[in-house]
TORKOL-4160 file (C-alpha; in steps of 0.2 Angstrom, whole numbers, padded with zeros to 4 digits, m for minus):
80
<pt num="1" X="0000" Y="0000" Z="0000"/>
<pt num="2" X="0013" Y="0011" Z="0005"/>
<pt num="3" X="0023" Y="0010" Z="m0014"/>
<pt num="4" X="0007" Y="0014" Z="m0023"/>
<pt num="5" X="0005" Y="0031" Z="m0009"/>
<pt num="6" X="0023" Y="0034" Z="m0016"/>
<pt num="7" X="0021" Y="0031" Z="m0035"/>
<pt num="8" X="0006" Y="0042" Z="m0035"/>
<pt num="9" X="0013" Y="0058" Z="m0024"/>
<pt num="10" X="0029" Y="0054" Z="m0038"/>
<pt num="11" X="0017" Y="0060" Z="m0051"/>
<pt num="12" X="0010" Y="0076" Z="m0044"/>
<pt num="13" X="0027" Y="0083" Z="m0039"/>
<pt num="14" X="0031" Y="0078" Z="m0058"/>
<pt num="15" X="0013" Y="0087" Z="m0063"/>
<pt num="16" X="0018" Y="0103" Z="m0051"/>
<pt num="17" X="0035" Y="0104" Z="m0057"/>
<pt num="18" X="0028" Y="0101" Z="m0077"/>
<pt num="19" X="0017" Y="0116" Z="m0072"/>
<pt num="20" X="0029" Y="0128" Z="m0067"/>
<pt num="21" X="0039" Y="0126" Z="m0082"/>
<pt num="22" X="0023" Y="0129" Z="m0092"/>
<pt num="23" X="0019" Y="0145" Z="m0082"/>
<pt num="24" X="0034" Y="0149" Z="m0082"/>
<pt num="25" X="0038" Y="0148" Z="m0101"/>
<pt num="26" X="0021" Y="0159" Z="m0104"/>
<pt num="27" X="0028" Y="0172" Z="m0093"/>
<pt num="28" X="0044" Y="0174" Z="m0103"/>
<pt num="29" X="0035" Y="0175" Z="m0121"/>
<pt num="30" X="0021" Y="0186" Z="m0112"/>
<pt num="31" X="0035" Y="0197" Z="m0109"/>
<pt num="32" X="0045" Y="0198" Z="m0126"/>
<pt num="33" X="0026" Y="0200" Z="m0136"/>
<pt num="34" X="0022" Y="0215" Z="m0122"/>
<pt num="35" X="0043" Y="0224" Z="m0127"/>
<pt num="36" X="0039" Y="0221" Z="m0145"/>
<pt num="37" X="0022" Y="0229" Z="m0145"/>
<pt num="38" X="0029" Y="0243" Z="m0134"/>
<pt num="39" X="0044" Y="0248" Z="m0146"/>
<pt num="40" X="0034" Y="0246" Z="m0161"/>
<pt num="41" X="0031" Y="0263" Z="m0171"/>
<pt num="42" X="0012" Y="0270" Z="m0171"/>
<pt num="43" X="0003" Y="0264" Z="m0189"/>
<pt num="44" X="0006" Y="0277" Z="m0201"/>
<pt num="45" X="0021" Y="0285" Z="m0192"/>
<pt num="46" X="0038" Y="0284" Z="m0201"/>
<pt num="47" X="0050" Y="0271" Z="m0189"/>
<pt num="48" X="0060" Y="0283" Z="m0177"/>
<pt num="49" X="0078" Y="0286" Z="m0182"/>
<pt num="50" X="0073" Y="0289" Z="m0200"/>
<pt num="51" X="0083" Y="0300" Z="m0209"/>
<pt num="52" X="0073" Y="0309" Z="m0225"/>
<pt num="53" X="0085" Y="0300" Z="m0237"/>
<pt num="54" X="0079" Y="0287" Z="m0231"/>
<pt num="55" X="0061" Y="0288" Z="m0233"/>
<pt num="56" X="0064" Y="0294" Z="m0251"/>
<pt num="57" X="0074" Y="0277" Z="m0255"/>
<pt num="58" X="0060" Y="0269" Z="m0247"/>
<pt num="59" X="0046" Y="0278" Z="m0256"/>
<pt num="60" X="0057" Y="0276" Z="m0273"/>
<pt num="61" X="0058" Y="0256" Z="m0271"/>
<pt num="62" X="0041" Y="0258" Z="m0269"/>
<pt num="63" X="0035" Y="0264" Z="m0284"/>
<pt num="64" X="0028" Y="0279" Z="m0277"/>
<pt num="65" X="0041" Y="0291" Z="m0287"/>
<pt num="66" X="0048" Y="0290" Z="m0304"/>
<pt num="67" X="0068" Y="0294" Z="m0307"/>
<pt num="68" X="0064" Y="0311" Z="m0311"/>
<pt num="69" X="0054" Y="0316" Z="m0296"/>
<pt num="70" X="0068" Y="0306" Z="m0285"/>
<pt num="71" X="0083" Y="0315" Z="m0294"/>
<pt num="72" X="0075" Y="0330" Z="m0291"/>
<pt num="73" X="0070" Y="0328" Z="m0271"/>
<pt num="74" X="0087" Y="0319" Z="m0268"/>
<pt num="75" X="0095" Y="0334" Z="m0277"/>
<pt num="76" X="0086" Y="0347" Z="m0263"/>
<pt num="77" X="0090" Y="0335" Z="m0249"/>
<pt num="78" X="0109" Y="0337" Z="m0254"/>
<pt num="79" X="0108" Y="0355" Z="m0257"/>
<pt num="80" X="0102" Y="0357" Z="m0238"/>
């Protein structure tokens, strides 16, 4: 009687540590989600540290210019 007392308290110490882990694993991930959310930039606001070179390469690769209109702005950027 006694061994089967001591198999079965065996596998709650093994549940309770198995469920410390657990928690303890959703705490960690909790808390890089949470700092990824909290340093990403607003939607819509250009990422900080951005220089206006930058966001005119960007918006060149995107299509959004044509090689005149970039020539022209990178040419005031320069200027300044």
């Amino acid at each position: 009687m006694m061994d089967g007392m001591m198999a079965g308290m065996g596998l709650w110490a093994l549940l309770a540590v198995v469920t410390v882990l657990a928690m303890l694993v959703l705490a960690v991930l909790g808390s890089v989600w949470l700092v990824r959310q909290l340093r990403r930039p607003e939607r819509g606001s250009p990422p900080t540290g951005d220089t206006a070179r930058d966001l005119l390469r960007r918006r060149y690769a995107a299509g959004e210019l044509d090689d005149d209109e970039y020539e022209r702005r990178l040419s005031a950027l320069n200027r300044h």
